[in-house]
C-alpha positions in Angstrom: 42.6 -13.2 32.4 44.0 -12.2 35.5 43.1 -9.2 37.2 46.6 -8.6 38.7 47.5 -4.7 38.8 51.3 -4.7 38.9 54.5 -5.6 40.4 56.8 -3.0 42.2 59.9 -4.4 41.1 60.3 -3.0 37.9 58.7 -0.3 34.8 56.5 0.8 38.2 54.0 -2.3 38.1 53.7 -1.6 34.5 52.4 -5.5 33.0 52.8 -4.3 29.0 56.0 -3.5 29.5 57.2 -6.9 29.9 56.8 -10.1 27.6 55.2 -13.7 28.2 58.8 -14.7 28.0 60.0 -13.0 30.8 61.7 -14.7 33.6 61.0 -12.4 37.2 62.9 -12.4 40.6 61.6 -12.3 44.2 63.3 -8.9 45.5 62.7 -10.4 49.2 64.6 -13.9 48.3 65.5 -14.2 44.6 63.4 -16.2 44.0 63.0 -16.7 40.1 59.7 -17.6 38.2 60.5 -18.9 34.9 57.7 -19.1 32.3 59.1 -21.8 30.6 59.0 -24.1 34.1 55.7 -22.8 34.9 55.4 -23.9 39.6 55.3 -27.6 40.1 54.1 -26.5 43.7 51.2 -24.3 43.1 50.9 -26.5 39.7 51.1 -23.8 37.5 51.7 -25.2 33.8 55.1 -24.4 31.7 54.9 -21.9 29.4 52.0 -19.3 31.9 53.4 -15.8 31.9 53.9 -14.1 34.7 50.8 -11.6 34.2 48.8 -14.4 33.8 49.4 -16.4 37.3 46.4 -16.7 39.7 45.8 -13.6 41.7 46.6 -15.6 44.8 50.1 -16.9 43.4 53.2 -16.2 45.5 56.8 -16.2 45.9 56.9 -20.7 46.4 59.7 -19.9 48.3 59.2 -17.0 51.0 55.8 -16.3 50.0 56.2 -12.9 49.2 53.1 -11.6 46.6 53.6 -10.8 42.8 53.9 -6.9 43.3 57.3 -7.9 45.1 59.1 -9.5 42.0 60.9 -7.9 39.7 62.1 -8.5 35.9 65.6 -10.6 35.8 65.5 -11.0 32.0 63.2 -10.7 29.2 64.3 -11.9 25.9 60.8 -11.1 24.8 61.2 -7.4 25.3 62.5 -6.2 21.4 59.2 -7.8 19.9 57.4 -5.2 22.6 59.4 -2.5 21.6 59.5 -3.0 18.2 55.5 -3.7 18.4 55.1 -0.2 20.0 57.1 1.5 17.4 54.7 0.0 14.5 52.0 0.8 16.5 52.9 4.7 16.7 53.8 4.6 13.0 50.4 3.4 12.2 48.6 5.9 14.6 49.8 8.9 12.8 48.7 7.1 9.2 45.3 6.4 10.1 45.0 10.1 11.8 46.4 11.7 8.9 44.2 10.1 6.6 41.2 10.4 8.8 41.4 14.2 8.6 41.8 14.2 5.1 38.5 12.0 5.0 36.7 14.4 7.4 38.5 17.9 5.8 37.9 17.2 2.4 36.8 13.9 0.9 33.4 13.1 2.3 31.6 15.3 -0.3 33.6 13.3 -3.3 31.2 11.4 -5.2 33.6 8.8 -5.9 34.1 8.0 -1.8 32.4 5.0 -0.2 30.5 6.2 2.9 30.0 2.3 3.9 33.6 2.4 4.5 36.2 4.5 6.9 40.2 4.5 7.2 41.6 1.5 9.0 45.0 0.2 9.0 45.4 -4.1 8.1 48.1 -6.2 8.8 50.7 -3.7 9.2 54.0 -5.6 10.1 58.0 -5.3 10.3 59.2 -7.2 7.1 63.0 -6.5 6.4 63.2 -3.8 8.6 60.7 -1.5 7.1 56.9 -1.4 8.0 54.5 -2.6 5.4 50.6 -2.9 5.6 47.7 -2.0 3.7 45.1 1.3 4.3 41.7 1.2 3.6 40.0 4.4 3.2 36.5 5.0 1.2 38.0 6.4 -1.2 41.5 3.4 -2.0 42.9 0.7 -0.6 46.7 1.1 -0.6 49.7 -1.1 0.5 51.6 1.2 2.0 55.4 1.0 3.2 56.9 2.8 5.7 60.7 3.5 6.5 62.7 1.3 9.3 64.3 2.8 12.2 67.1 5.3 11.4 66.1 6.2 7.8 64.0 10.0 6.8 61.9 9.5 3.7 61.0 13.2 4.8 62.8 14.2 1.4 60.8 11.7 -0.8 59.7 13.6 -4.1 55.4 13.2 -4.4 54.5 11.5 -7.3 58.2 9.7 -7.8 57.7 5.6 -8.7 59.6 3.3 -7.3 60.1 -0.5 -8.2 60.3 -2.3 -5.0 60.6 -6.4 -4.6 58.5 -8.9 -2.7 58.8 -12.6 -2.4 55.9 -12.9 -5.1 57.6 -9.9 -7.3 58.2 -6.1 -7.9 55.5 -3.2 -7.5 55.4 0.2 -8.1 55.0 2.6 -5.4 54.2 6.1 -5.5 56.2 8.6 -3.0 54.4 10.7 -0.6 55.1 12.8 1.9 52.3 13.8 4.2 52.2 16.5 7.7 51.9 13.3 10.6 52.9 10.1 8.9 55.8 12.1 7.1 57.7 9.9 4.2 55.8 6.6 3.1 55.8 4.8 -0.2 52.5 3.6 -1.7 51.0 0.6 -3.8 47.3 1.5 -5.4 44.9 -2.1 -4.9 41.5 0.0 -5.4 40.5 3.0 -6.4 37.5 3.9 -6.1 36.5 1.4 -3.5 32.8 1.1 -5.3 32.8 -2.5 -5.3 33.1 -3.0 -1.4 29.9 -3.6 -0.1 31.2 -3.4 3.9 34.2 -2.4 5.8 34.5 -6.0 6.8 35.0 -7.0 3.3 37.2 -4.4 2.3 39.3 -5.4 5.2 39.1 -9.6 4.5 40.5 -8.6 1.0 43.4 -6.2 2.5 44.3 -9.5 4.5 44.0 -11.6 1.6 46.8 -9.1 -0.1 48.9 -9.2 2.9 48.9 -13.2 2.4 49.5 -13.3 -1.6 52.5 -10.1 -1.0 55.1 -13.0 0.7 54.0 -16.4 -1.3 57.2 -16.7 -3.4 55.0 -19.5 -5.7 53.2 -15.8 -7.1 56.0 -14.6 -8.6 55.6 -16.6 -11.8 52.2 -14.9 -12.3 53.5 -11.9 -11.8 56.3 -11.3 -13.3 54.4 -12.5 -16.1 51.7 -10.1 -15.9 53.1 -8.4 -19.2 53.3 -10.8 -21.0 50.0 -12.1 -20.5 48.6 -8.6 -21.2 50.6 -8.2 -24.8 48.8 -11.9 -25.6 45.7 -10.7 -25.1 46.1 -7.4 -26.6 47.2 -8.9 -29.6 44.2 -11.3 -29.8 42.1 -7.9 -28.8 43.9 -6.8 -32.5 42.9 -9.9 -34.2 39.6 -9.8 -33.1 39.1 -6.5 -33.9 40.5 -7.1 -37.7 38.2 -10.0 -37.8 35.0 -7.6 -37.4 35.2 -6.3 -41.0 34.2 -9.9 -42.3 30.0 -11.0 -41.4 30.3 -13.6 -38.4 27.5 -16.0 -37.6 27.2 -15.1 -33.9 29.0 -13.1 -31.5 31.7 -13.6 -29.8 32.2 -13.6 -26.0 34.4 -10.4 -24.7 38.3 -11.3 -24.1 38.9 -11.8 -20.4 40.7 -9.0 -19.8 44.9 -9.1 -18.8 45.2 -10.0 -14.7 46.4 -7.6 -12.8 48.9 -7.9 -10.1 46.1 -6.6 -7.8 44.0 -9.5 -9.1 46.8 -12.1 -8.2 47.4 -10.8 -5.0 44.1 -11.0 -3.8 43.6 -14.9 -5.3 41.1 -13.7 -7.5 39.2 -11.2 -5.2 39.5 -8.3 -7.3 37.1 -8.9 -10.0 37.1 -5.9 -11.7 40.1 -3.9 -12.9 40.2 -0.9 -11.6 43.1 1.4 -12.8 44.2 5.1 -11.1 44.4 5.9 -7.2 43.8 9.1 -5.4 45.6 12.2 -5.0 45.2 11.8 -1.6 47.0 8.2 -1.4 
């Protein structure tokens, strides 16, 4: 990567203010440079940002240096915006909850110390934030509101339905002192079964994954269904005890959950509750 400081022209040399997309102008000539045409003369390839020409590259045309060109246009500049903004959001989640892990819940016995708070695959789908939070204590998908809107007012403890591509989960409102308003999905809780960080955070990928896969809703939405099958065999089973049987039985798989099928089978174990803190 180039070690290139700035340019003077515009955002005061700043380089992540602009995109890879964006086409700059020679303030001595007008030059442009235009990603997408790369510099036939100093055979730079289409599609090399600006931040990442050679140290040495210049204005082709007057041969003015990079910290005299300035931005003309920059489609790319909403995605950095928009990136920033998710990136603050997050922030203040993984502070809040990091306090509450250092103020009160590292003395739980339920907590895994193996793991910390970290923040996975948090995105802008539909306008609204959505990610998943691991903590040693749950593992959460957690939504967060789009530009414009105060969940400030949410009601603690209020369920919600909301819809995905592979089908509709219930979220828990919570209102918290830095993050403010967010909705939340419990995964895990406790998070015994994690081993590392690293595989708590390979399974809160996997759930971002599974969350948009359309072909999952079937499952899904027939999560009860499946569940009122087996409960029913669980009955028959159970009614079948009071007559002598010449060897026993394997255990019922228990119902999938809809943790289970986002995760693509990760999630062994049911698991049921999350945490007052979530």
């Amino acid at each position: 990567m180039s070690g290139f400081a700035g340019f003077e022209g515009s955002y005061l040399g700043a380089n992540d203010r602009i995109s890879a997309a964006a086409v700059m102008e020679c303030k001595i000539c007008w030059t442009p440079y235009d990603p997408a045409e790369g510099d036939e003369f100093r055979q730079v390839l289409p599609g090399t940002a600006f931040t990442a020409l050679p140290e040495d590259w210049s204005c082709p045309n007057c041969g003015a240096p990079k910290e005299q060109f300035m931005v003309r246009e920059d489609p790319g500049a909403p995605a950095i915006l928009e990136a920033r903004r998710i990136e603050a959001e997050v922030q203040k989640l993984t502070a809040d909850f990091r306090e509450v892990w250092h103020a009160k819940m590292r003395e739980v016995p339920l907590v895994n110390k193996a793991l910390s708070v970290e923040a996975v695959g948090f995105e802008n789908r539909e306008g609204r934030v959505v990610g998943v939070l691991v903590s040693p204590w749950f593992m959460n998908l957690i939504l967060l509101p789009g530009p414009g809107e105060d969940w400030s007012g949410l009601t603690a403890g209020a369920k919600e339905e909301i819809e995905f591509p592979s089908g509709r989960y219930e979220f828990l409102h919570n209102v918290r002192e830095m993050v403010g308003g967010y909705k939340a999905c419990s995964l895990f809780s406790p998070m015994a079964d994690f081993q590392t960080q690293m595989q708590a955070v390979d399974v809160a990928r996997a759930v971002m994954a599974e969350l948009y896969r359309a072909e999952n809703r079937a499952e899904t939405d027939r999560a009860g269904e499946i569940r009122a099958a087996r409960e029913a065999e669980i009955a028959a089973a159970e009614a079948a005890l009071a007559a002598p049987a010449p060897e026993a039985e394997a255990p019922l798989d228990p119902a999938p959950t809809r943790r289970q099928i986002l995760t693509g089978g990760l999630a062994e174990a049911p698991q049921d509750g999350g945490s007052a803190q979530a």
